[in-house]
C-alpha positions, 0 to 999 in steps of 0.5 A: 097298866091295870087300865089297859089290862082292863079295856082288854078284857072287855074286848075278851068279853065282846070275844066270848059272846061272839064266838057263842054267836057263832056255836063255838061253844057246842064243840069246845069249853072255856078254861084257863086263868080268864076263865077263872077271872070272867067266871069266877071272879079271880082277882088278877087280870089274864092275857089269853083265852084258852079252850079245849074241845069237849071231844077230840079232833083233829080236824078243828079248823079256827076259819070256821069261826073267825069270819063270824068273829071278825064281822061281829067285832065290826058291829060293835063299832071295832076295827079289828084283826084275827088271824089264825096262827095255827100249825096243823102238826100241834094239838094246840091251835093259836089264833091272834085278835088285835084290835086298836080301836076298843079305846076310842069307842070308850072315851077312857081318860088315860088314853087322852094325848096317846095313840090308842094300843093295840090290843093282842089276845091270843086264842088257844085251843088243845084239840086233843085234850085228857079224857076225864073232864067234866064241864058247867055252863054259866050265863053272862050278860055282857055285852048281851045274854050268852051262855058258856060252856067252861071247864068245872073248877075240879077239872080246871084244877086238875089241868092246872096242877098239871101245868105246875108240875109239867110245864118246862118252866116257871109261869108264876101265874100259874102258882097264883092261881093254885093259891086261889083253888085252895083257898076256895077249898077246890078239890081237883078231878083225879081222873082228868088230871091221870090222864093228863099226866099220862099223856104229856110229862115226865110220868108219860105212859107211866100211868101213876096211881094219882092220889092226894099224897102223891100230888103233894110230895110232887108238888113239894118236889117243885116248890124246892126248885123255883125262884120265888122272888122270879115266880112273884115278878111274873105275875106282879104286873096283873094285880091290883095293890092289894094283892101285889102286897101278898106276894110278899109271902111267896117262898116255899114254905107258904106253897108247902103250906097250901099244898098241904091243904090238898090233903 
């Protein structure tokens, strides 16, 4: 499994150059969880590639980029499918790659007396995305020089912790991925994360006074809600050995502990 997650990621990586190839990038930033892994080196593998315009629009269209996308993917030597799965009426356009020949291009030893996988990583992107954002760039040179423009890790926080406390169930992902914030001493953007939570949630059109104090006492009012043992399952598979043994600490006393550390 984590060979595969590997080899996907790789492709995610091919993605993300092209779409730059093709002034993605000009519109729209990088965040989420293969953000923080491709970027920031967090250490557990991620399924999607998520997106946010840098100004909102209702006219976003995938098609746009997706062509360029495909015929990239074919320079490299990769047979692959992209369709857009979007619906007009959502502030959240999907797009889905599949790919079923990364594998043989490779030559991976895993993949020997097996049909290669098909690979699926779904593209998002929220077109009407809270205001307050702020955003960073950062080079890579995989599998040529490319720049990406990326949601700052204040920012990325911000929406995340709008995730734990919004999200109508439970991603333990989510939670694994605010443990590393803490631990890299990451503060959130109040004001992006206001406006996130004005927008989409239970405090919609509320508009709370979002403070340290105020995200902690919510933060523990979800932690005394989760199945941590469930929340540990859900992210289990995309850890290598070492951090599958941490997962033994989940409970809400560890979560009360790094909420704290907001403060």
């Amino acid at each position: 499994m984590e060979e595969e997650q590997a080899t996907k990621e790789i492709l995610q990586e091919v993605a993300l150059y092209l779409l730059w190839r093709s002034g993605f990038f000009e519109i729209a930033a990088f965040q989420g969880g293969t953000s923080l892994r491709i970027l920031h080196r967090l250490p557990r593998f991620s399924e999607d590639l998520d997106f946010i315009l840098r100004q909102p629009s209702k006219v976003f269209d995938w098609g746009r980029y997706l062509q360029p996308l495909l015929t990239g993917l074919t320079e490299f030597g990769l047979q692959s499918e992209v369709l857009d799965k979007s619906r007009m009426d959502r502030n959240i356009r999907e797009a889905l790659l599949k790919s079923d020949s990364i594998s043989n291009q490779l030559n991976l030893k895993f993949n020997e007396g097996r049909n290669a996988p098909t690979l699926k990583i779904k593209l998002e992107i929220d077109i009407n995305p809270p205001l307050g954002s702020t955003f960073a760039y950062t080079y890579l040179d995989f599998p040529l020089d490319f720049e990406v423009c990326h949601q700052d890790l204040p920012s990325n926080l911000a929406l995340k912790i709008h995730a734990l406390l919004c999200r109508p169930y439970v991603k333990g992902r989510d939670w694994y991925d605010f443990s590393w914030y803490i631990k890299q001493n990451i503060s959130p953007n109040l004001s992006h994360l206001e406006a996130a939570v004005d927008q989409v949630g239970p405090w919609k059109g509320q508009q709370p006074r979002i403070d340290a104090r105020w995200i902690v006492d919510k933060l523990n009012e979800k932690i005394a809600t989760i199945d941590w043992r469930a929340a540990a399952a859900d992210v289990e598979r995309f850890l290598g050995p070492a951090e599958r043994a941490s997962l033994k600490l989940w409970s809400g006393r560890f979560f009360s502990a790094k909420a704290a550390q907001l403060q």
